[in-house]
Residue frames as qw, qx, qy, qz and C-alpha x, y, z in Angstrom:
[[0.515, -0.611, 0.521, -0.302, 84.54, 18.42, 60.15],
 [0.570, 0.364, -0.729, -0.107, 86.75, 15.25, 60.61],
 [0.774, -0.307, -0.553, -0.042, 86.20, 12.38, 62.09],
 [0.551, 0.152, -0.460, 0.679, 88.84, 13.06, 64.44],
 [0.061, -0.152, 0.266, -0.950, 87.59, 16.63, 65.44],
 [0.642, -0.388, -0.372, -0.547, 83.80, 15.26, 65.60],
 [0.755, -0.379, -0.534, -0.015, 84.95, 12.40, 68.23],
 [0.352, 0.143, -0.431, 0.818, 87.63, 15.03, 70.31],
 [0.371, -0.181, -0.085, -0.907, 84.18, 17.44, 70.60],
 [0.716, -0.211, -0.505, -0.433, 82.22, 14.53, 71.53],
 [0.644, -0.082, -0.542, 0.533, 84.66, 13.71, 74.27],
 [0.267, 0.396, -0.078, 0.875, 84.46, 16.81, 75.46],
 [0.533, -0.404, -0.058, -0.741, 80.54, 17.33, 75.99],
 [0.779, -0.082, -0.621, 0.028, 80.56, 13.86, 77.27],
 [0.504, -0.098, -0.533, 0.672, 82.79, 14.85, 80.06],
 [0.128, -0.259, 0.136, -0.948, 81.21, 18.40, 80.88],
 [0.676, -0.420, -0.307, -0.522, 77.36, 16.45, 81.00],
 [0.694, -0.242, -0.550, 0.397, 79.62, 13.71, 83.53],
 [0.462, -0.034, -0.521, 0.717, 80.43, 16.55, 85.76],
 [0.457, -0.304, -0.345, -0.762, 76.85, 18.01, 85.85],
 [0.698, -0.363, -0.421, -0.452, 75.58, 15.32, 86.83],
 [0.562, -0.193, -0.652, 0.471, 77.81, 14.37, 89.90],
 [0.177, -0.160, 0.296, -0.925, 76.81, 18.52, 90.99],
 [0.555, -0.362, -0.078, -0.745, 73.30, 17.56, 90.63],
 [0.647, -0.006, -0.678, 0.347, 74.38, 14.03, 92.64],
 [0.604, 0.050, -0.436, 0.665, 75.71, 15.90, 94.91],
 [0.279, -0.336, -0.110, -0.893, 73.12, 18.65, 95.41],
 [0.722, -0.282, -0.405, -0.485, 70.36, 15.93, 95.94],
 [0.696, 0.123, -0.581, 0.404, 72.63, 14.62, 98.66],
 [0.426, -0.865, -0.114, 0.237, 72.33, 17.80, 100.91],
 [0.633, -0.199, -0.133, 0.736, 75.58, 19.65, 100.20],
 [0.136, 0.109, 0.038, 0.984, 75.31, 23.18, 100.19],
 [0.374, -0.681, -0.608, -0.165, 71.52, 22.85, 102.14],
 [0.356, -0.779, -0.215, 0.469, 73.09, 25.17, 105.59],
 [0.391, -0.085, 0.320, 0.859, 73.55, 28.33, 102.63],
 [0.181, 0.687, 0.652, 0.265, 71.50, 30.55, 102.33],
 [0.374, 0.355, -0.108, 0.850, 71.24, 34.75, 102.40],
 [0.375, -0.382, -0.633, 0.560, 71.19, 36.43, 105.60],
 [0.169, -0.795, -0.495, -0.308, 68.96, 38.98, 106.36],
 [0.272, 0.621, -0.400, 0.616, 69.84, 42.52, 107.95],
 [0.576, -0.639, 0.069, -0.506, 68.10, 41.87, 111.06],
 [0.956, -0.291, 0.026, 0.036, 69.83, 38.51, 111.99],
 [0.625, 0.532, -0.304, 0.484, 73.64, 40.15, 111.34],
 [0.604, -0.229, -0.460, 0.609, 75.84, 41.69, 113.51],
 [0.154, -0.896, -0.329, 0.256, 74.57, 44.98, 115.83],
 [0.591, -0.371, 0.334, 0.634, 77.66, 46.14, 115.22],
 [0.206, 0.017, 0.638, 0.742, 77.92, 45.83, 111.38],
 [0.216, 0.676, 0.693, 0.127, 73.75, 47.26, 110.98],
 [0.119, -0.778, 0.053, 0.614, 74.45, 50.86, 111.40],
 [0.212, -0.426, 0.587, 0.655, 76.33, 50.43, 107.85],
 [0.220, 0.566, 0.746, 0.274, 73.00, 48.59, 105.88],
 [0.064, -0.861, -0.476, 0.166, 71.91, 52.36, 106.27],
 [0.474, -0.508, 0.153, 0.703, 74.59, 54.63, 106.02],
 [0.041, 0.247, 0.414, 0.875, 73.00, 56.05, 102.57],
 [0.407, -0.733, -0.426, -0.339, 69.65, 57.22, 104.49],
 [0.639, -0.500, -0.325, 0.486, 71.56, 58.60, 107.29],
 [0.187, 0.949, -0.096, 0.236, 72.35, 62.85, 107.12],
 [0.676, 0.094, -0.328, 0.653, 75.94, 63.20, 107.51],
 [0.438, -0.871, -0.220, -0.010, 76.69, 65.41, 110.47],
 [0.443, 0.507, -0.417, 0.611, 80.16, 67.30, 111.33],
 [0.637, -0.243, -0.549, 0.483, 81.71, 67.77, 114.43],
 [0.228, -0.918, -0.224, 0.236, 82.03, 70.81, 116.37],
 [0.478, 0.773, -0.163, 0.384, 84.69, 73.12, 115.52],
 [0.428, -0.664, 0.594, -0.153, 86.37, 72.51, 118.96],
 [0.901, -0.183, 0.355, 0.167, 87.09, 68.87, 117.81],
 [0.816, 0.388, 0.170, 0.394, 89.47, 70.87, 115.11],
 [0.174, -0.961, 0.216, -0.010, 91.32, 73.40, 117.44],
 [0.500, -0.588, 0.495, 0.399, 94.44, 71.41, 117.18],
 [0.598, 0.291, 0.471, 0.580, 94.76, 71.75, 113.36],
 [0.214, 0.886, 0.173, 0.374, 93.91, 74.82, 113.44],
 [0.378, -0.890, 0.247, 0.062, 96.60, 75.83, 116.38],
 [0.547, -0.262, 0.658, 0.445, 99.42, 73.55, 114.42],
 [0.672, 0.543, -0.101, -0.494, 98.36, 74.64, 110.33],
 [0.910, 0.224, 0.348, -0.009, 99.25, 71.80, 108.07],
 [0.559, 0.764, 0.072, 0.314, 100.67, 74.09, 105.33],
 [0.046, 0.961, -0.212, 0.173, 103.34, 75.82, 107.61],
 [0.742, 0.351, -0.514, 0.251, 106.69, 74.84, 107.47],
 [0.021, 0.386, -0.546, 0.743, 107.06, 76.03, 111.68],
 [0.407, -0.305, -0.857, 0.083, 103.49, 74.69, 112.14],
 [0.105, -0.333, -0.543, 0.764, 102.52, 77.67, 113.68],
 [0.192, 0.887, 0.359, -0.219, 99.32, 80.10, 113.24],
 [0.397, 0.478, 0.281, 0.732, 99.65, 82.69, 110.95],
 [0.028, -0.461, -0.391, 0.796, 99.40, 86.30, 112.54],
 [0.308, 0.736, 0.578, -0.169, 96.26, 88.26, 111.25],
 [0.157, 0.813, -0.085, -0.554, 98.24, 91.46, 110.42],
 [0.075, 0.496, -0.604, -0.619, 100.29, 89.91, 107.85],
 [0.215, 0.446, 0.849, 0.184, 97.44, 87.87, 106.17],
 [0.046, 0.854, 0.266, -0.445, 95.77, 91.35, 106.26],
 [0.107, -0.763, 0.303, 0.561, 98.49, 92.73, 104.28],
 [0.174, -0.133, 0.852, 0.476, 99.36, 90.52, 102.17],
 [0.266, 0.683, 0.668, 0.127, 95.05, 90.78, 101.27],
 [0.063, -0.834, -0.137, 0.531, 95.71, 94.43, 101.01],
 [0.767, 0.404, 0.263, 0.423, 98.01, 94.24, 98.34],
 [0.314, -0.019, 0.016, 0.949, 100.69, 97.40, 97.56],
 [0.048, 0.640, 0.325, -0.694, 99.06, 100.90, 98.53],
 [0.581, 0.721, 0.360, 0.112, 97.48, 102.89, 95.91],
 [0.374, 0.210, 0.281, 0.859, 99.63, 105.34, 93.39],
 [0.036, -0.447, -0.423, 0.787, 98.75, 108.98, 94.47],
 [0.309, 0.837, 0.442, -0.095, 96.76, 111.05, 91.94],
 [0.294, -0.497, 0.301, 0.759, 99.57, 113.01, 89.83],
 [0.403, 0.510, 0.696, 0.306, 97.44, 114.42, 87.18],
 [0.149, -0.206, 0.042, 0.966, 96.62, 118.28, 85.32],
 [0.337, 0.704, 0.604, -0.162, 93.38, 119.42, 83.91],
 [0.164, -0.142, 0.415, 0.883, 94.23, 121.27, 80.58],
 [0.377, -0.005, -0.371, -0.849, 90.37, 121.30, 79.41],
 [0.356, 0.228, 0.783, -0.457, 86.58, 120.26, 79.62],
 [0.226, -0.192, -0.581, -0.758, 83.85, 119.37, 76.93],
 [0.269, 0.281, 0.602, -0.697, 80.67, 119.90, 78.11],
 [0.351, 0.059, -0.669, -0.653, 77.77, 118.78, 75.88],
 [0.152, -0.116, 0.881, -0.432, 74.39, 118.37, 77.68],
 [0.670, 0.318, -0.055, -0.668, 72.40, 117.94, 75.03],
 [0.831, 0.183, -0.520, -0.070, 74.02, 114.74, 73.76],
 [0.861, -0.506, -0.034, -0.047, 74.91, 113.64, 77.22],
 [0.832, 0.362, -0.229, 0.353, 78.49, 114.23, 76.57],
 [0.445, -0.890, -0.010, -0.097, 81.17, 115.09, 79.32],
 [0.834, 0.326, -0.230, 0.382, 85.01, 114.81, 78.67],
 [0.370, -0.913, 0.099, 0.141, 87.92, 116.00, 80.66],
 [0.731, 0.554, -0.201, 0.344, 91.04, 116.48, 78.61],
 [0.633, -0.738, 0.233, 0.015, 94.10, 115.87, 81.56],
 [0.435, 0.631, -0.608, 0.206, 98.24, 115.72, 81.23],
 [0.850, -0.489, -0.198, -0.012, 99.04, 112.73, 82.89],
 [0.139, -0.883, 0.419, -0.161, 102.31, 114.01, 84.63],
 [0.679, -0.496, 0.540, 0.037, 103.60, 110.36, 85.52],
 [0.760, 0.038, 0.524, 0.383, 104.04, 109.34, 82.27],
 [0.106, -0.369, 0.291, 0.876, 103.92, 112.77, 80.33],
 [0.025, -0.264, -0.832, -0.488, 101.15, 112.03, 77.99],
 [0.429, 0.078, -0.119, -0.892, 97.79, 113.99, 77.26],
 [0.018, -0.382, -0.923, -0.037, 94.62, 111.63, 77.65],
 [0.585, -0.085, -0.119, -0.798, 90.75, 112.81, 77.33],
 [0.017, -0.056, -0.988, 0.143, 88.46, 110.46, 79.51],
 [0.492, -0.435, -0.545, -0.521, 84.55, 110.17, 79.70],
 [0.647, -0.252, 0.486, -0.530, 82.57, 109.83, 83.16],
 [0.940, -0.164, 0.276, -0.116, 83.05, 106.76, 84.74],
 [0.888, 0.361, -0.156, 0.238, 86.67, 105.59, 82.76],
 [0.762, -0.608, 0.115, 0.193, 89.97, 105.06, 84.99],
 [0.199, 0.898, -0.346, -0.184, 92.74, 106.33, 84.36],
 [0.936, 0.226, -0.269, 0.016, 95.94, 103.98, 82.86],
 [0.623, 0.412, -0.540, 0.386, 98.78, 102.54, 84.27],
 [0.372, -0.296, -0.771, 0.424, 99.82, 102.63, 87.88],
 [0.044, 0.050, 0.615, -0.786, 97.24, 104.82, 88.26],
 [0.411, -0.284, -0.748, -0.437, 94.01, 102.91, 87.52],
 [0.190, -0.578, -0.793, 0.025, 92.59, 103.12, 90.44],
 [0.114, 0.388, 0.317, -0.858, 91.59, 106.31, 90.05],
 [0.169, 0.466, 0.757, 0.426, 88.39, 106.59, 87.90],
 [0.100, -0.126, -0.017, -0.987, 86.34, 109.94, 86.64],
 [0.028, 0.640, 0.754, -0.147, 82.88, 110.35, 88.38],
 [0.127, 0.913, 0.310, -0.231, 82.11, 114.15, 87.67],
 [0.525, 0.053, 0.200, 0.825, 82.97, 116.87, 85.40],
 [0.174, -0.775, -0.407, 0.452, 82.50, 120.46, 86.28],
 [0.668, 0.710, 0.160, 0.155, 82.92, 123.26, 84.37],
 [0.199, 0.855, -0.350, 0.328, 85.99, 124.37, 85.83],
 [0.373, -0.391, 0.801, -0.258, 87.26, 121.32, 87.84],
 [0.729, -0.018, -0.672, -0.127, 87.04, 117.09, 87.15],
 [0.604, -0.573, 0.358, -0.422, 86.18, 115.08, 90.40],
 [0.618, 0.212, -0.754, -0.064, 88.37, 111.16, 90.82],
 [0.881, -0.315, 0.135, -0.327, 87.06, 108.75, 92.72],
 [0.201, 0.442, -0.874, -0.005, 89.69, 105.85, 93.92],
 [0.560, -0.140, -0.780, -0.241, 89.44, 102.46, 94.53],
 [0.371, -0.139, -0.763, 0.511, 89.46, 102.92, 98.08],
 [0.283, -0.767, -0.554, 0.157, 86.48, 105.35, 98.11],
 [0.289, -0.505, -0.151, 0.800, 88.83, 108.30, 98.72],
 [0.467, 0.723, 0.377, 0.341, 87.68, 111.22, 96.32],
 [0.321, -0.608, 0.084, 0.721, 89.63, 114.37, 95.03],
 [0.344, 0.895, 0.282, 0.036, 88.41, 117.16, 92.99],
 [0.570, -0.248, 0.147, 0.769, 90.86, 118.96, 90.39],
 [0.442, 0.758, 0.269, -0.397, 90.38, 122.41, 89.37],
 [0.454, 0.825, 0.316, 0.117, 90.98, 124.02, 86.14],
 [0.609, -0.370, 0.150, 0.685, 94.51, 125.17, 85.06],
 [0.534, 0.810, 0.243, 0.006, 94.22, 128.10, 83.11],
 [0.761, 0.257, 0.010, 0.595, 97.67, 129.82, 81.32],
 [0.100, -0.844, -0.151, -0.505, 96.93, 133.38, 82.33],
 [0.461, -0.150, -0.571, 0.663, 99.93, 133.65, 85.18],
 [0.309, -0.915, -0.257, -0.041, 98.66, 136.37, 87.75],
 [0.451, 0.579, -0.404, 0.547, 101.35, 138.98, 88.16],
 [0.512, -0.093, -0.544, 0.658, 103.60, 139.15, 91.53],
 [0.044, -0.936, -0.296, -0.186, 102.01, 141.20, 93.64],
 [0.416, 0.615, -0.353, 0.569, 104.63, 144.10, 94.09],
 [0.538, -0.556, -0.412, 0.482, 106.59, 144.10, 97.78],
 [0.019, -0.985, -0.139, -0.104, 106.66, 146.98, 99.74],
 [0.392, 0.704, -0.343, 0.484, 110.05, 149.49, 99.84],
 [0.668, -0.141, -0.484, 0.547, 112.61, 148.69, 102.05],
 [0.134, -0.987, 0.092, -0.017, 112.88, 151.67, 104.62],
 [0.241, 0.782, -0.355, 0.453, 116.05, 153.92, 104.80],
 [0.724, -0.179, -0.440, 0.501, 118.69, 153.07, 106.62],
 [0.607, -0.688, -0.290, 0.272, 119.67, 155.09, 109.71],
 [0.485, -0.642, 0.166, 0.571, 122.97, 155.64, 108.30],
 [0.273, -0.208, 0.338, 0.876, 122.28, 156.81, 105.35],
 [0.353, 0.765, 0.257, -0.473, 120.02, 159.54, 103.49],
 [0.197, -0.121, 0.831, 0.507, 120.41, 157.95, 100.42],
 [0.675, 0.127, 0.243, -0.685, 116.47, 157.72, 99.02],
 [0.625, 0.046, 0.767, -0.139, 115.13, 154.58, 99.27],
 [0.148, 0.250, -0.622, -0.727, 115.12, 152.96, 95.29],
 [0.769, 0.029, -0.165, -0.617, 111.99, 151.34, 94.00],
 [0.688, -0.067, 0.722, -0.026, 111.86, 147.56, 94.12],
 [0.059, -0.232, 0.789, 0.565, 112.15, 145.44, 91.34],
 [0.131, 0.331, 0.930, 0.085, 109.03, 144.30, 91.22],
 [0.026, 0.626, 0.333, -0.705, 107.84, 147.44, 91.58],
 [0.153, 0.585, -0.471, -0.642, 109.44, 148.94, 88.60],
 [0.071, 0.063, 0.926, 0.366, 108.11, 145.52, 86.68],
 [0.132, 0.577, 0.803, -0.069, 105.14, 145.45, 87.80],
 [0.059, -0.712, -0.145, 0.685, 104.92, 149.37, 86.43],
 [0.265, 0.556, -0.304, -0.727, 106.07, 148.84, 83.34],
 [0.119, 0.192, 0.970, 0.088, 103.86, 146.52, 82.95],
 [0.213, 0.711, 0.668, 0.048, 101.00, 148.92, 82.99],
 [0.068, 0.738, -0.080, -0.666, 102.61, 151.26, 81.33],
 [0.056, -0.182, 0.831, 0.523, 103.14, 149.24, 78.66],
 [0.106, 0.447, 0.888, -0.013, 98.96, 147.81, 78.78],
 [0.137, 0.768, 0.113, -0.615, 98.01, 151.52, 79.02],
 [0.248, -0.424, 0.619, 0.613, 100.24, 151.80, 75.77],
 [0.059, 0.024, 0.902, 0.427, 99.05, 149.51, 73.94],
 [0.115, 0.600, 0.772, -0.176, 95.20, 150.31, 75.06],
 [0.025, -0.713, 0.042, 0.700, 96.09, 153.57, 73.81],
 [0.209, 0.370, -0.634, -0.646, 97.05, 152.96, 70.22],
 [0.043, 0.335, 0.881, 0.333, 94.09, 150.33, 69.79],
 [0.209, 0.671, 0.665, -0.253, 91.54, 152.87, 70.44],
 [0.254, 0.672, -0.287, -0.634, 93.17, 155.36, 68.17],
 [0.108, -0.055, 0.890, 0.440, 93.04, 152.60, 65.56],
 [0.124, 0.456, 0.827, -0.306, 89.37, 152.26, 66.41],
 [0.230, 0.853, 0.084, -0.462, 88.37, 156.23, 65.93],
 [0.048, -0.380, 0.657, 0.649, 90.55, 155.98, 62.44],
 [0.090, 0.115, 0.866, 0.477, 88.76, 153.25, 61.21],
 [0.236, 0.610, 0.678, -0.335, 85.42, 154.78, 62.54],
 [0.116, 0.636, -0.096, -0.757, 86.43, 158.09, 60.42],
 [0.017, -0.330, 0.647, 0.687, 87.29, 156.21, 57.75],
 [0.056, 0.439, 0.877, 0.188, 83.99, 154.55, 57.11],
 [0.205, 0.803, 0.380, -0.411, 82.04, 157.42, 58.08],
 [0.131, 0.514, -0.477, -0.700, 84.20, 159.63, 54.81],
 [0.090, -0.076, -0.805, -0.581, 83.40, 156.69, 52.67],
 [0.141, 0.588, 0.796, 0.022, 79.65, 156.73, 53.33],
 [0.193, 0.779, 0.489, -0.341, 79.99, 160.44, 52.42],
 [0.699, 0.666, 0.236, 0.109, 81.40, 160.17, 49.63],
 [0.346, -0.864, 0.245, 0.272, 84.65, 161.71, 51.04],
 [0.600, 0.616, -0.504, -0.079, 87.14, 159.63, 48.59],
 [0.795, 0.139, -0.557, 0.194, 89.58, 156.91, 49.85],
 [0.684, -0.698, -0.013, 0.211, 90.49, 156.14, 53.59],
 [0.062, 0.825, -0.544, 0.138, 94.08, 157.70, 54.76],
 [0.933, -0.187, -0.297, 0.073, 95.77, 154.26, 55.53],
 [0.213, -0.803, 0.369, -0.416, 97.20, 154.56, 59.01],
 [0.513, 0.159, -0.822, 0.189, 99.78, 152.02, 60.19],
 [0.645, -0.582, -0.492, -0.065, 98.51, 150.37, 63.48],
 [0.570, -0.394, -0.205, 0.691, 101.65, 151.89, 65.63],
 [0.315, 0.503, 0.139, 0.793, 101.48, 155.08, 64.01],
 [0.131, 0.277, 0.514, -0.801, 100.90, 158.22, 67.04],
 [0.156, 0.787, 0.582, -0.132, 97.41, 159.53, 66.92],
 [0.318, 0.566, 0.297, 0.700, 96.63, 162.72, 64.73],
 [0.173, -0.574, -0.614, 0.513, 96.38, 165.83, 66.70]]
């Protein structure tokens, strides 16, 4: 340090102790004697409520002191109430997707706990196989499987509603056959079969047929086994269509 900076620094403290000592001067004098910190009791009535105001339970108004925000909403651009039905609706959300589904098959398996229902979904074309308790996909999810029977699945929507499909099986049931027109008045023509008739005839004339030439297949092959266990020589091989011997 240089002189220079020693006596600037010296000047400095010199002046800071000088202005000390006129405070403490100036203290000893009385100035700043009517200062001192007030106390809540001697404040304003007014302003005491607020020394407290963190130990106080906050309280709300009634709900009548907020009928006119609630009869003018903030958020609406008219300021009026909303009506109930369309707040309803609009919680409702879009109605469910009906149930447009086929039962092609069932696994049963109640030893390993196992219960499938193998179903053509029809809205999108497409074969699926679900478990109890798994919803079906796309818009129709909310339907979900709760039971499988052995000849029907039961779906359960979201809304609670439930509907039991049975069992589609390929086996068509024939028409049953209608009955013959009567004869006209004016003419004594006889009355011709129906078509359906005549189908539905040679239909079992044709099942007869055919039950006819498997049981003469049957008694062939019974002969032939009974020749070879007595030593008879080789079977006659007899085409399946072939008539019966007589």
């Amino acid at each position: 340090m240089n002189v220079k900076t020693a006596r600037m620094t010296t000047n400095v403290l010199a002046g800071v102790c000088g202005a000390l000592l006129l405070l403490a001067v100036a203290q000893y004098a009385g100035v700043g004697r009517g200062y001192h910190w007030q106390s809540d009791a001697e404040g304003d009535p007014a302003a005491a409520p607020l020394a407290q105001i963190d130990k106080q339970t906050v309280t709300l108004p009634p709900l009548s002191a907020f009928a006119d925000i609630e009869a003018h909403p903030l958020f609406n651009e008219d300021r009026e109430p909303t009506p109930i039905d369309a707040e309803e609706a609009a919680d409702a959300g879009p109605p469910p997707s009906p149930l447009n589904v086929t039962l092609t098959g069932v696994l049963l398996d109640e030893k390993n706990h196992v219960r499938v229902a193998m179903l053509q979904d029809k809205a999108r074309n497409q074969a699926i196989a679900l478990k109890v308790g798994m919803p079906l996909e796309g818009d129709q999810s909310n339907w979900t499987l709760v039971d499988v029977k052995p000849r029907g699945v039961v779906f359960k929507s979201a809304t609670n509603e439930t509907t039991e499909i049975a069992l589609e099986t390929s086996v068509a049931q024939p028409p049953a056959p209608k009955p013959p027109r009567p004869p006209s008045a004016r003419s004594n023509a006889p009355p011709r079969a129906a078509p359906n008739a005549r189908a539905g005839a040679d239909a079992a004339a044709g099942g007869s047929d055919l039950a006819r030439r498997i049981e003469d297949r049957r008694r062939q092959m019974r002969e032939d086994a009974e020749r070879l266990r007595n030593g008879g020589g080789k079977p006659n091989p007899t085409p399946p269509n072939a008539p019966p011997k007589k």
